[in-house]
N, C-alpha and C positions, 0 to 999 in steps of 0.2 A: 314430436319433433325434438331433437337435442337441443340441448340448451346453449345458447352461445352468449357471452361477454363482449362488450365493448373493447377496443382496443385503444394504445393511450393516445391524443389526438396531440399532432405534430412531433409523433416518433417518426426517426430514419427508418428508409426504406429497407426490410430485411432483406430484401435478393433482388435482382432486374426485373422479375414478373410484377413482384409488389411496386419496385420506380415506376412501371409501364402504368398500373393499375389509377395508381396515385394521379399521375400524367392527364391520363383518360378522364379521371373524375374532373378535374380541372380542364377541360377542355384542350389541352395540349397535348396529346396525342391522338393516332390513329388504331382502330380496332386491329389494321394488320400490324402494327408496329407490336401490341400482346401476343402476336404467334408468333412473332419473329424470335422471338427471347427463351419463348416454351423450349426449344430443346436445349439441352445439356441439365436442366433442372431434375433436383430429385423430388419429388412430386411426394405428399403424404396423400393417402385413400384413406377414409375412416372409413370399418368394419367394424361390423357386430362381434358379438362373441364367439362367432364360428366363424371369422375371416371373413365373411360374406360383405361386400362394400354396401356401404350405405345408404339408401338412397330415399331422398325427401326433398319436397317443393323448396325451388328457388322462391326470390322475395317476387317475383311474376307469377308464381304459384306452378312453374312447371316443375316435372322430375327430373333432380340432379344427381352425380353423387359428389360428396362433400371431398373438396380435394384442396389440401395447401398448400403453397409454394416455398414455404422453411420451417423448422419446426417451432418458432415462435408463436405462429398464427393457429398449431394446433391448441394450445389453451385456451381459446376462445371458446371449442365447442366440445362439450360434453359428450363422448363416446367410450365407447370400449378397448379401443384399440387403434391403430394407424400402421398403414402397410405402406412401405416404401417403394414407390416406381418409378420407372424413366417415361420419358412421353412413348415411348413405342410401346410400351407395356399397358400405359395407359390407353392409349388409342386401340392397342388390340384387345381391349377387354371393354372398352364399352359394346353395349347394342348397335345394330345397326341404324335404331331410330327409336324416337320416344324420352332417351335418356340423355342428358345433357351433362356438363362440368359448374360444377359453383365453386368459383377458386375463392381460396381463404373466407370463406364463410363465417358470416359473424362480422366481418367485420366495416369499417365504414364505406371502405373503396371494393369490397368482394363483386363479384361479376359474374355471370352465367354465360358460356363460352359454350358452342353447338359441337356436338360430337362430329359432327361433321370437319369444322372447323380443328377441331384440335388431332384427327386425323390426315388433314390436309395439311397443318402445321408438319406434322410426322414423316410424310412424303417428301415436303418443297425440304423440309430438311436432311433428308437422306439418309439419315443416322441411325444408331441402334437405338 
C-alpha cells in the first residue's frame, strides 16, 4: 500500500469537496451534498509508473483508486505520479463494479465514494 501522511488538523478547507468532506465528518452534512460539488473539480488519479491508476483497499478494506480533490492532498500519499481529470473522465474510466473512489486518501476526513455514485454525480450534472 502507498504510504500516506497525516494532514495538519484544523487546516482550511482546500476546495468544496474537502468543506463537504469535512462537513460529513462532523455530522453536518449529507452524503448527496459530496456529489453535488463533484463536478467542475479537477480531480488528481495516482498512477503507477506506466500511467496505470492505482488501485488499493479503502480504510473498509474494499478496492479504490486513490483520487484528490486539489493538489495539496496529493502529498499525503506516496506514488509515482498523479494524472489530472474532470468527473466525466473519471466516471468513464472507472469499472463498471468492484472498484470504488477514495477521495484524498490519507487523510483524516477521506472517504470512499461508489463508482456508481460518482457516475450518477456525472449524469445529474450534465457536464463534460
Amino acid at each position: 500500500m502507498s504510504e500516506c501522511v497525516s494532514e495538519v488538523p484544523g487546516a482550511v478547507p482546500t476546495d468544496p469537496v474537502d468543506a463537504v468532506l469535512r462537513l460529513l465528518a462532523d455530522g453536518r452534512a449529507e452524503p448527496r451534498d459530496l456529489l453535488e460539488v463533484l463536478p467542475g473539480v479537477v480531480f488528481g488519479i495516482a498512477v503507477d509508473a506506466s500511467g496505470t491508476a492505482i488501485v488499493e483497499p479503502s480504510p473498509d478494506g474494499l478496492p479504490t483508486v486513490l483520487v484528490t480533490t486539489a493538489p495539496g492532498h496529493r502529498e499525503r500519499v506516496d506514488v509515482p505520479g498523479w494524472l489530472d481529470a474532470r468527473l466525466a473522465d473519471l466516471a468513464a474510466a472507472l469499472p463498471s463494479d468492484g472498484v470504488d473512489v477514495l477521495l484524498n486518501p490519507g487523510g483524516s476526513t477521506s472517504r470512499r465514494v461508489s463508482a456508481q455514485s460518482v457516475r450518477q454525480a456525472w449524469l445529474d450534472a450534465g457536464t463534460e
